[in-house]
C-alpha positions in Angstrom: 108.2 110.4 136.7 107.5 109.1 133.3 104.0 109.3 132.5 102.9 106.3 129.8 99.9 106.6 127.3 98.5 103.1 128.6 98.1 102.3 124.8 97.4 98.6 123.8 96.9 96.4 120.9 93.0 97.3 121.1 93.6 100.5 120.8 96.1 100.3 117.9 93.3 98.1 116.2 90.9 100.9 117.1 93.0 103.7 115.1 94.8 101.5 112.2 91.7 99.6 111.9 93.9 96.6 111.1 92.6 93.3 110.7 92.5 90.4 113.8 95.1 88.4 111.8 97.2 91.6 111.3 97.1 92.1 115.6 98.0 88.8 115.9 101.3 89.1 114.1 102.1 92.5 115.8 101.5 91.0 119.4 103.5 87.5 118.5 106.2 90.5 117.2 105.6 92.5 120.7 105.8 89.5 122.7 109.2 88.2 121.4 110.7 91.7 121.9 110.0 91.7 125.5 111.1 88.5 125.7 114.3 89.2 124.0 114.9 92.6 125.0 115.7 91.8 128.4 119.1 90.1 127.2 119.6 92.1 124.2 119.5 95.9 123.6 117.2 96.4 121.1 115.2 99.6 122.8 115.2 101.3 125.7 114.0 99.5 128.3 112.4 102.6 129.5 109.9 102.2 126.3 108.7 98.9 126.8 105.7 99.5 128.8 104.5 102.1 126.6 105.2 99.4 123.6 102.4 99.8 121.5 102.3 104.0 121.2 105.8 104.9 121.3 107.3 102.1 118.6 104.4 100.6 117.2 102.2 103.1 116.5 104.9 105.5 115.5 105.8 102.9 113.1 102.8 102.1 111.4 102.0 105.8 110.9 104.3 105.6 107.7 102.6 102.7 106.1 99.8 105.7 104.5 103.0 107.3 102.9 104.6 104.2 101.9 102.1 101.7 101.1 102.2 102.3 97.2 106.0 101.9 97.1 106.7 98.7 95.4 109.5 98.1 97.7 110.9 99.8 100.6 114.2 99.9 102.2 114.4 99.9 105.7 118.0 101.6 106.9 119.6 100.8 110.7 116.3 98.1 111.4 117.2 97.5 114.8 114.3 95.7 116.2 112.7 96.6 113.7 110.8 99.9 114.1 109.4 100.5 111.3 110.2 98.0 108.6 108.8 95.1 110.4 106.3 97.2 111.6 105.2 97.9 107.9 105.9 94.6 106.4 103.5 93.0 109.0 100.8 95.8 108.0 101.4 94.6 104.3 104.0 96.6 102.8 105.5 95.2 99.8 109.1 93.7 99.3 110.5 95.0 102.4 114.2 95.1 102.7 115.2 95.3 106.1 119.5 96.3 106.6 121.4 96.4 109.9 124.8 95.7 110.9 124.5 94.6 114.1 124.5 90.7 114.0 122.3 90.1 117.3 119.8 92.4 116.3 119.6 90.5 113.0 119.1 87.4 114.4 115.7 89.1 116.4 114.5 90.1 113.4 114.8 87.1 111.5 113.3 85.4 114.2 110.6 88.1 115.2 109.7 88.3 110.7 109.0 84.0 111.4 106.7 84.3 114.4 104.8 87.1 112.3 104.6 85.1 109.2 106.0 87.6 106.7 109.2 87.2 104.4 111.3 90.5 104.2 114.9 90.4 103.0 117.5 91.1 105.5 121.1 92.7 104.8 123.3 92.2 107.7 125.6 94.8 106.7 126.3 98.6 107.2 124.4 100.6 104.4 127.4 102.3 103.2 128.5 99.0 101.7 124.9 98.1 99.6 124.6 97.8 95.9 121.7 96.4 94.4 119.0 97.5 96.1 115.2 98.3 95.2 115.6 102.0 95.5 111.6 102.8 94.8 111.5 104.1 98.6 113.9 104.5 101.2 112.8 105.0 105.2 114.8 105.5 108.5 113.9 106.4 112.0 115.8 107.6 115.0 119.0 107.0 112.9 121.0 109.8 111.6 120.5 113.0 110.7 118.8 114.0 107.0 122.0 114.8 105.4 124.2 112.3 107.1 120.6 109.4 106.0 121.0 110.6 102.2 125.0 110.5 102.5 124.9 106.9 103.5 121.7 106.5 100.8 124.1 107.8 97.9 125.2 104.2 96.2 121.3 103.0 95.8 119.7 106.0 95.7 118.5 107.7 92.3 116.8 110.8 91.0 113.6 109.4 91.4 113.6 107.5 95.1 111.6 108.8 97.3 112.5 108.9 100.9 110.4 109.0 104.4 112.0 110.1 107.8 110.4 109.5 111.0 111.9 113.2 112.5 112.1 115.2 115.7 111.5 118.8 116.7 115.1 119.6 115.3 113.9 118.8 111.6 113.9 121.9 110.2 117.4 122.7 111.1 118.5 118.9 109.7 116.5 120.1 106.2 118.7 123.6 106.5 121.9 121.6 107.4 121.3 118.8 104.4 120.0 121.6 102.0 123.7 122.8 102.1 124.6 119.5 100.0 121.8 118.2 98.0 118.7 120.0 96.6 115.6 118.2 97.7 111.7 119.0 97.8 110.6 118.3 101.0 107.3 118.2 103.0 106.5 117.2 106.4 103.5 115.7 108.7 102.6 116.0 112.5 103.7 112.8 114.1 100.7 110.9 115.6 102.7 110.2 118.9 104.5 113.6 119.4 103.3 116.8 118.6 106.8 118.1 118.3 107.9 115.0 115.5 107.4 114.9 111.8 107.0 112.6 108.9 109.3 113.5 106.7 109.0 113.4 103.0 111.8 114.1 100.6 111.7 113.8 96.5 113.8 114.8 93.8 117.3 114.8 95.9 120.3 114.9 94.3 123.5 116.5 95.5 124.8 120.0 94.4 128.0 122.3 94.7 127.1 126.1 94.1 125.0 128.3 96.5 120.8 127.6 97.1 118.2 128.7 99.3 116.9 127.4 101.7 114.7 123.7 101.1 110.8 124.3 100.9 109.0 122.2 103.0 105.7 122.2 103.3 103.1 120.3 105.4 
């Protein structure tokens, strides 16, 4: 049976230490997803009662590594774990993209009820041009090198990219390591021991033989 961390919105204040205005927005956020969720796939189901640990919390653990970024590119939103997440928490010119036209519709409502103004892109990333490319974040999405393929047209020298990761991460880094050359470092997820944050700099694609990428943590 699947045991839940009985984690709330006081406890999320408790460990993000975010303000009462701040927890208002993420439980007007919460409650619409519930609400919507049971029509419209946006996350497992199975997830819902452990809300606040498993997508909110896992979320908002980026916003330390992102929060100096003067914009940030959110790829495959979906309900919005974690652009919305980190847009609420203050994050700065937050560009949220997803293809999927329902899910896109939640988050323009669910950005409303929370009172912040990202910009959406209802289209698949493959097709973007123009895009802040300061700092570029995905999770649950794609693997690394198939999340820096589909980065390629905004992506430059200097972007800098976090990945919300599982316990497969170092053979992703091995896998996308075979295409691009990348310094990498990684972080213990605060909501699963075997999960990483995911740091990547200086990527750019290559065509001769490497070792392996250095990550370090």
């Amino acid at each position: 049976m699947k045991q839940f961390t009985h984690y709330g919105p006081s406890d999320f204040q408790r460990d993000l230490k975010v303000s009462a205005e701040t927890l208002q927005r993420l439980e007007a956020y919460a409650a619409l997803l519930q609400t919507w969720n049971k029509t419209t796939n946006l996350v497992g189901p199975a997830t819902i009662p452990d809300l606040w640990f498993r997508h909110m919390l896992d979320s908002a653990q980026l916003y330390p590594f992102t929060q100096d970024s003067p914009s940030l590119v959110d790829l495959g939103s979906g309900a919005g774990f974690p652009g919305l997440v980190l847009a609420i928490l203050g994050q700065r010119d937050v560009h949220l993209v997803e293809s999927d036209q329902k899910k896109v519709a939640f988050l323009r409502e669910a950005a409303r009820v929370a009172g912040v103004k990202p910009t959406f892109h209802p289209a698949r990333i493959e097709s973007l041009s123009g895009l802040p490319t300061a700092l570029i974040c995905a999770r649950a999405l794609a693997p690394v090198d198939k999340l820096l393929a589909l980065s390629a047209k905004i992506a430059t020298p200097e972007t800098k990219f976090v990945f919300l990761k599982g316990q497969n991460v170092e053979v992703e880094l091995t896998e996308a390591h075979k295409i691009w050359r990348m310094e990498a470092e990684s972080h213990v997820s605060r909501t699963d021991s075997t999960g990483r944050v995911v740091i990547l700099r200086e990527v750019s694609p290559h065509d001769r033989g490497h070792t392996s990428p250095r990550l370090t943590s």
